[in-house]
Structure formats: structure tokens, C-alpha cells
C-alpha positions in Angstrom: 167.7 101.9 103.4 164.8 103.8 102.8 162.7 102.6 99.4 163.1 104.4 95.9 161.2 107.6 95.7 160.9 107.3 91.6 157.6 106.6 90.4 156.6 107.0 87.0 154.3 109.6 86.8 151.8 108.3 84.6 151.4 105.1 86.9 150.7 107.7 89.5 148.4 110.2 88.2 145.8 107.9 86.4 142.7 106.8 87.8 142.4 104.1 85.3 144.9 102.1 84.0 144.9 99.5 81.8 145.9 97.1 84.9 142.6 98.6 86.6 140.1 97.9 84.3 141.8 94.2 83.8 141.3 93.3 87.6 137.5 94.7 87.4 136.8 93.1 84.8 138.0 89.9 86.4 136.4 90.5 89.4 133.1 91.6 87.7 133.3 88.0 85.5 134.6 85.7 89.2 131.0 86.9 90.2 129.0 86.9 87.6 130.8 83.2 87.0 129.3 82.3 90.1 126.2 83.5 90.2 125.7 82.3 86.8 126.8 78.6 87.0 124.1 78.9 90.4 121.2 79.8 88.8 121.7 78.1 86.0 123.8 75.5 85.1 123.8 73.7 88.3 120.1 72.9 88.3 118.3 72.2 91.2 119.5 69.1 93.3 117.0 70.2 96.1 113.7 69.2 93.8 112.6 65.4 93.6 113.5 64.6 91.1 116.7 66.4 91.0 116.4 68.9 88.5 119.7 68.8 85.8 121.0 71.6 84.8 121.7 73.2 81.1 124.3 73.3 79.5 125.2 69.7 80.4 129.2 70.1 80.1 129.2 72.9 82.7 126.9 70.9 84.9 129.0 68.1 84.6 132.0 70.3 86.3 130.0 70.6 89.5 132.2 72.6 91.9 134.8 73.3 90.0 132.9 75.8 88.8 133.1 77.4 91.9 136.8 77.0 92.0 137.0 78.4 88.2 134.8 81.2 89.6 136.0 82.2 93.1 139.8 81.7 91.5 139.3 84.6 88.2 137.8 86.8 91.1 140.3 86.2 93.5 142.6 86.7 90.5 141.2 90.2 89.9 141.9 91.5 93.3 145.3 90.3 93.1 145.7 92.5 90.3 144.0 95.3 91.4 146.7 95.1 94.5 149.4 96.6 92.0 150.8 100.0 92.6 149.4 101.6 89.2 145.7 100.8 89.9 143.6 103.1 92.9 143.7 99.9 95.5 147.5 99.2 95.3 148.9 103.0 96.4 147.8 105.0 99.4 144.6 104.7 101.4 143.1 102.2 98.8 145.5 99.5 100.1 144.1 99.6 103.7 140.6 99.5 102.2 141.6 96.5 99.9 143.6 94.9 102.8 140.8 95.2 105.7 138.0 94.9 103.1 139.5 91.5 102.2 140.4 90.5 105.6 136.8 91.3 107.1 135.2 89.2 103.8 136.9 86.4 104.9 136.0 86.6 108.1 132.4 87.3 107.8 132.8 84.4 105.5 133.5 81.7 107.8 131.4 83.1 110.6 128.7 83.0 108.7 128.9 79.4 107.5 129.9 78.3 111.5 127.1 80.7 112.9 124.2 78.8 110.1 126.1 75.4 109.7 122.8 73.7 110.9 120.7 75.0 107.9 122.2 75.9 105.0 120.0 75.7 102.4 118.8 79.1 102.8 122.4 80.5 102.2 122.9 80.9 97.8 126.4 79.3 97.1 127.3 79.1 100.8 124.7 76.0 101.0 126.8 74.3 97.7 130.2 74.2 99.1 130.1 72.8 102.4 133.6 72.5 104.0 135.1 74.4 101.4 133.9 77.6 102.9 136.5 77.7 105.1 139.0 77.5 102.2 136.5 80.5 100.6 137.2 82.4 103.2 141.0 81.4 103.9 141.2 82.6 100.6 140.0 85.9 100.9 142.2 86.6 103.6 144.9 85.2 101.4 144.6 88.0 99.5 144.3 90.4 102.1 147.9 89.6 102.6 148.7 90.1 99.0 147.5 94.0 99.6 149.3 94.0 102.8 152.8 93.4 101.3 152.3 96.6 99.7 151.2 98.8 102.9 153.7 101.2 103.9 
């Protein structure tokens, strides 16, 4: 059986939807979440004496931040995978798939090629291990866009 041909036509037609703008707005805040807590809040653990960093109750969260941060972003393109917004129809859900699938990829490459010296890597240098999850998790999502690839 072949799938249903009846799409609403508004879902079709608009550029941006409501569901859209939610899932770049998420993504926009995963980054800026992350980016954020790094320059900021997590101080500098490098310096001696460790630098502490302001304010002190997302300091104290430590990488869960990243988690808090990686997880709204990875939220947002899990959204944007929906049929009414540009990356879940058409063209946009190769792009989405194979853009999330090389991320990933390029993810944990990176962190095996420079696992000796990390410290000159921004966020890569702070989770460790846990890149490799960072990276599973982009392709994670990859599949997500896949599912809707016909």
C-alpha cells in the first residue's frame, strides 16, 4: 500500500511554520547554552588557582550543562525533522539526515584524531569520553530525519 497522498496544504506551502521557528529557536538556545555556560559560568579549571566560575549555581551543575545544552539543541533538530517545517519534506530531509550523520562523524574523528591534546579543542577538551555519546547522538538524530526519507 502506497502512503496517503493528502497533505494539508498550508503545512505544505509555508516556509515558516510555527513548528519551524520553535526548532530554531531551540537549536539557536542548545548553542548558545553551550557556548555560554563555556565562557562563562564554567570558569577556568586550567589557571592555578582554578579560576570559579559566576553564577555559582550553574557552575555548580558542571557537565550537566552540557547535557542541558547539547539535549535542547538536539531537541530542536528533532523538531525541525517534522513534515510541516523546510528540513522534514523533500530535499531538506537528505540535507538534515547526511548533515547530522557527517556532524557526528566529524565529531568523534575529531576527538580520536586529537585525543592526546585536547586543551586546544573549546567544549571538546571539557567532556572527555562523552564525546563519543556527543557524537552518537548526532547521528541519533540523523536517524530521526531518516524515518521520514522517502
Amino acid at each position: 500500500m502506497s502512503k496517503s497522498k493528502t497533505i494539508i496544504a498550508e503545512e505544505k506551502s509555508s516556509l515558516f511554520s510555527v513548528r519551524f521557528l520553535v526548532a530554531l529557536l531551540l537549536i539557536i538556545a542548545g548553542i548558545a547554552y553551550i557556548a555560554w555556560y563555556y565562557v562563562g559560568p564554567r570558569g577556568n579549571p586550567l589557571a592555578f588557582p582554578p579560576v570559579e566560575g559566576t553564577p555559582k549555581a550553574v557552575a555548580d551543575l558542571g557537565r550537566w550543562n552540557y547535557l542541558i545544552g547539547f539535549g535542547v539543541l538536539m531537541l530542536g533538530l528533532m523538531v525541525s525533522a517534522h513534515p510541516s517545517t523546510p528540513l522534514g519534506r523533500g530535499r531538506g530531509v537528505v540535507v538534515g539526515m547526511l548533515g547530522c550523520f557527517l556532524i557526528g562523524l566529524i565529531w568523534i574523528c575529531t576527538f580520536y584524531i586529537f585525543s592526546d591534546d585536547l586543551s586546544g579543542l573549546w567544549v571538546i577538551n571539557d567532556l572527555g569520553q562523552w564525546n563519543l555519546v556527543v557524537g552518537i547522538a548526532f547521528m541519533a538524530v540523523g536517524f530521526s530525519f531518516a524515518t521520514k526519507w522517502e
